[in-house]
N, C-alpha and C positions, 0 to 999 in steps of 0.2 A: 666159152665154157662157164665164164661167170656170172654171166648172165642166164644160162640154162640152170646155175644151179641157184640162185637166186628166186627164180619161176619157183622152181619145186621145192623152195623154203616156202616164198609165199603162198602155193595152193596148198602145201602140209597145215599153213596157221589157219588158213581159212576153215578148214575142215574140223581142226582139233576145237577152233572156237564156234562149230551149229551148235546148236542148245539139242541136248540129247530130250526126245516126246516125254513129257509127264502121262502116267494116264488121268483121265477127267477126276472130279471129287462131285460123286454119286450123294445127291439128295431128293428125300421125297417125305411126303406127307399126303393125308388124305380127309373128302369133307363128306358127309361128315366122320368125325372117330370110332362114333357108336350109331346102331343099327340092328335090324333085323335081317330076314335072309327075302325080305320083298325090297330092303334100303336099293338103290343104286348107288357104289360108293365111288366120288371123285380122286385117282389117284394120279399125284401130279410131282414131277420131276424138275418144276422150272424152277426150282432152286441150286439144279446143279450147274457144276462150269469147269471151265477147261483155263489151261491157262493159254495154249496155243492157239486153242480153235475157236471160231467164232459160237456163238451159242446159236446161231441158226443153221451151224452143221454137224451137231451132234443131233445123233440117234438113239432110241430109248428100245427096249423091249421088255417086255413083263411077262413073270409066272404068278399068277394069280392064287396057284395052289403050293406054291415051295415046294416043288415036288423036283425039279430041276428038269421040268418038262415044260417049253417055252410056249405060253399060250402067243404072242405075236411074234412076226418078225420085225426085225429094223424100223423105226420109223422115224424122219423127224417132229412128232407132234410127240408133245413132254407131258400128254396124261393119255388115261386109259380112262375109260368106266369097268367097275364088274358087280355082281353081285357076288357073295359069300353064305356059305351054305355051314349046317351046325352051328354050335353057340358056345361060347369066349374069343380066345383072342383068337384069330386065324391070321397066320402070317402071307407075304407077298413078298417078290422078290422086283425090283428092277434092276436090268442090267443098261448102261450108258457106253457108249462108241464115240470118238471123236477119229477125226476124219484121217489121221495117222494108224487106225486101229488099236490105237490104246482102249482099256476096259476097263471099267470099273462096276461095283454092283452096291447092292445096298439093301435088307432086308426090314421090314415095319410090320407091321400088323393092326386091324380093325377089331374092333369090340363086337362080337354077334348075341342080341341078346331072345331070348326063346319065351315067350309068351305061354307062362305056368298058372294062367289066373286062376284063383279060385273067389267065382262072385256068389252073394246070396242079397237076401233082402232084408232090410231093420224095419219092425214097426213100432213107431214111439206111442208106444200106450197109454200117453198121456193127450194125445188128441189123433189118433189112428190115421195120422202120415207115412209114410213107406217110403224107405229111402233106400236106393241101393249100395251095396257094400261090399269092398274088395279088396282081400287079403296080399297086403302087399309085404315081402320079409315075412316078418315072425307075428306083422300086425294089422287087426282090422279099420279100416278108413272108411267113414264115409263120404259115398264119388259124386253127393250133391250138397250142396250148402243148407244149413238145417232152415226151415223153418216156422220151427215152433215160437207163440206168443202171438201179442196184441200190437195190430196198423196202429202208429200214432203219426199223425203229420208231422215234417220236418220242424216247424214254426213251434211245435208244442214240447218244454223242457221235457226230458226224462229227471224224473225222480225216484229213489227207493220207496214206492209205492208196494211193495207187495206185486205187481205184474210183469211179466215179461212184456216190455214194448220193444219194438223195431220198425225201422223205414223200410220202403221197397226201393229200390231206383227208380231215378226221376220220379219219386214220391209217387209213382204209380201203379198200380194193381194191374196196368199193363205187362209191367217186369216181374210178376210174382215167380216166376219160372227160373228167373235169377237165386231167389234165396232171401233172403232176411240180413239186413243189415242193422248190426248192435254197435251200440259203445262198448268199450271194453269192462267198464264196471256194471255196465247193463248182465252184459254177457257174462259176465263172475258172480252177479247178482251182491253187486257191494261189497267187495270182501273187506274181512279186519286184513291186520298187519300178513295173514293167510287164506289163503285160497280154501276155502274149506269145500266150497260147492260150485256149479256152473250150469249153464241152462241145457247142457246136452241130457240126452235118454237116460234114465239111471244105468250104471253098469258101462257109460260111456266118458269122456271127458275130452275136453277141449286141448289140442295137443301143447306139449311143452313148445320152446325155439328147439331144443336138442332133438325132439323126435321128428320135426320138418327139417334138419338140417339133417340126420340120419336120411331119410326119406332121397333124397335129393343127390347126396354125398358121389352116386357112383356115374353121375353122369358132371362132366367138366365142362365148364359154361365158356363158348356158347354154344347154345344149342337148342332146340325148339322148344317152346315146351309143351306145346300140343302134340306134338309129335309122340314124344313120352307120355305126357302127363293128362292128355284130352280126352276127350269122349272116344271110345275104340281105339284107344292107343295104347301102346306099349304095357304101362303100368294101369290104366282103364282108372284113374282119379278121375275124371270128368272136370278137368281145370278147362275153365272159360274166362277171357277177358273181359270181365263182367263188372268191371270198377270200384270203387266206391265213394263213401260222403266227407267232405271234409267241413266241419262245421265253421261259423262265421270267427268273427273279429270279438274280441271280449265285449265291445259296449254294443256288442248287436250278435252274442252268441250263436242265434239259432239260424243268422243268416247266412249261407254256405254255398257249396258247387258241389257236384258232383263230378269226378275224377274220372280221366282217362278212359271214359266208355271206349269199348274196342280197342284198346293198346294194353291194358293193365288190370288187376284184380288185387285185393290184400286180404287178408285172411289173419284175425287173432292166434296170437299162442297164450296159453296160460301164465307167459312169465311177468314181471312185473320188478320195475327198481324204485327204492326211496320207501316215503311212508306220506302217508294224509294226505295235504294239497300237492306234493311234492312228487309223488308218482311218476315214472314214465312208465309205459306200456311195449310189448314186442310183437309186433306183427311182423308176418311173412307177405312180402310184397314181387307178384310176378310179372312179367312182362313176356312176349313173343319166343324172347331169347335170351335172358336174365332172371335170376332171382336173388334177393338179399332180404336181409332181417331189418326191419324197421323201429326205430322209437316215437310214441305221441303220446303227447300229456293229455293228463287228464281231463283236464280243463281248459277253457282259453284262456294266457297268460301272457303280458306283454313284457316284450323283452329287450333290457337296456342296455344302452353300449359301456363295452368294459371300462372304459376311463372317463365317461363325460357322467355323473352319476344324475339320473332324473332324465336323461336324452335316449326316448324310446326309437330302437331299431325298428323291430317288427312285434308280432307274436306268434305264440306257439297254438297250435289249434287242438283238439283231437277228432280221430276220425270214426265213421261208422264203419265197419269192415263186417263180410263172411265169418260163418263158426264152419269150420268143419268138428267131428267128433271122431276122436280114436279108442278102440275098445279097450278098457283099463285089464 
C-alpha cells in the first residue's frame, strides 16, 4: 500500500511540475516600408519565437487586408510577398502557431504612396535651355541639373571674372547630359558675408539644406533612391549617380579626381558657415540608398594636427558639385 501510494505522489509531482505551453511572441517587419501599389512588399516573420518550440515548426499565416479574412493558410515559410492597393498606411496582420496550438498575432502596416505629379517645363531665358520641372509638396524642383554658363578646363583657376564657368565630368563634353559642375562660390557668384544672388533662372534659387532635407524627410533611410527620386520615379526629380569633382592638394589646387561616378552624386544648397577664407559650404550628397548633408571648404587648406603645432595631417579640398533650382 505504501508503495502504491508513493507511485501516485510521484506521477501527481511529475505532472504539477510540465511547464504549462506559452503562446509564441509574434514579430514581423517588411522591405521595403514604403511603396507604391506596383511595390512587391517583403513581409517577414523570422523574428518571431517560441519558447517551446523549435523555430522550424512554427507556422505563419497572413491577412494582407486586416479585414480578419485570411489570405493563406498555415505555412512553415516566415514571409509572404503582397502588393497593396490605395495610398498611406495599409495595415497587415500575421498570425503565428507553434506546434502545441498556441497563437499569437501581430498587426504593422506599409506606406502606399500615389503618384500626384504635376510636371511642366522651364526655359532659362537667358540662353534658351528647357529644363523639366516638378511639383513636388508645395514646391517647384528642377529634375535636371542646370546648365547654364561657360566650359573652362579643370586645369584653369575659376576666378570672379564676371562669367559663370563650370566643368563637365571627366572634363568632357561627352557628359554634358550630366549637368554643370560649379564650385560653390562659383555657383553663389561670390557672395559677401550674404547670399544676395545665384546663377539659377531669375524667379528661381538654389535650394536651402532645410528645403532638401524637407524634401527627403518622409522617406526613412535606407532605401533607394532611384526608386523615389530617379528619372520615372515616385517623386520624377531625375536624381542620377552622376558624381562629382574633388579638386587637388593646395600646392597643385587644380589637380583633382573625379568622385564616385556610378555610386554617388552631390548637389549645392545655398547655406554656408564662417566668413572670408574661413567658409564651409553644405552640400547634399546621394548615394544608391543614403543621403546626408555635407561640408567643403572653400579653398584647399592644409590641416594640422591638434597637438604637434606645424605637423600637417592632410587637407581640406573643395568640391565641384550640381545646382539644382527651386522656384522662390
Amino acid at each position: 500500500m505504501k508503495t502504491r501510494f508513493l507511485l501516485v505522489i510521484g506521477i501527481a509531482t511529475i505532472i504539477a511540475c510540465e511547464t504549462e505551453n506559452t503562446p509564441p511572441v509574434a514579430k514581423v517587419f517588411s522591405i521595403p516600408g514604403i511603396g507604391d501599389s506596383s511595390t512587391v512588399f517583403m513581409l517577414d516573420g523570422r523574428n518571431s519565437s517560441d519558447l517551446e518550440s523549435s523555430y522550424f515548426v512554427l507556422r505563419y499565416r497572413w491577412d494582407t487586408n486586416a479585414d480578419g479574412s485570411w489570405d493563406t493558410g498555415y505555412s512553415t515559410s516566415a514571409s509572404y510577398t503582397a502588393r497593396f492597393s490605395g495610398q498611406g498606411y495599409r495595415k497587415y496582420i500575421m498570425e503565428i502557431a507553434d506546434e502545441d496550438g498556441g497563437t499569437s498575432s501581430v498587426t504593422d502596416s506599409v506606406f502606399i504612396l500615389i503618384r500626384k505629379r504635376q510636371l511642366d517645363t522651364l526655359t532659362d531665358l537667358r540662353d534658351g535651355q528647357n529644363y523639366p520641372i516638378v511639383k513636388i509638396g508645395e514646391s517647384w524642383w528642377m529634375a535636371e541639373n542646370l546648365r547654364f554658363g561657360h566650359q573652362v578646363d579643370m586645369n584653369t583657376p575659376l576666378t570672379d571674372n564676371g562669367l559663370v564657368e563650370f566643368l563637365y565630368f571627366k572634363n568632357s563634353h561627352d557628359y554634358a547630359d550630366y549637368g554643370s559642375l560649379y564650385t560653390w562660390v562659383e555657383a553663389n557668384e561670390y557672395p559677401a558675408p550674404v547670399v544676395f544672388r545665384d546663377i539659377c533662372p531669375p524667379g528661381w534659387r538654389i535650394p536651402t539644406a532645410g528645403q532638401w532635407s524637407e524634401l527627403i524627410k518622409d522617406y526613412p533611410q535606407p532605401f533607394d533612391i532611384l526608386y523615389y527620386f530617379g528619372q520615372n520615379s515616385i517623386e520624377d526629380l531625375g536624381v542620377e549617380m552622376n558624381g562629382y569633382y574633388k579638386y587637388g592638394d593646395p600646392l597643385d589646387p587644380m589637380k583633382g579626381e573625379f568622385k564616385k561616378d556610378l555610386f554617388g552624386v552631390r548637389y549645392w544648397t545655398s547655406d554656408f558657415t564662417g566668413e572670408d577664407s574661413l567658409r564651409y559650404f553644405t552640400g547634399i550628397h546621394f548615394t544608391r540608398d543614403s543621403c546626408y548633408l555635407v561640408k567643403s571648404f572653400n579653398r584647399p587648406d592644409w590641416i594640422y594636427h591638434p597637438f604637434f603645432p606645424g605637423v600637417i595631417i592632410g587637407f581640406r579640398s573643395p568640391e565641384a558639385c550640381y545646382v539644382r533650382c527651386v522656384k522662390e
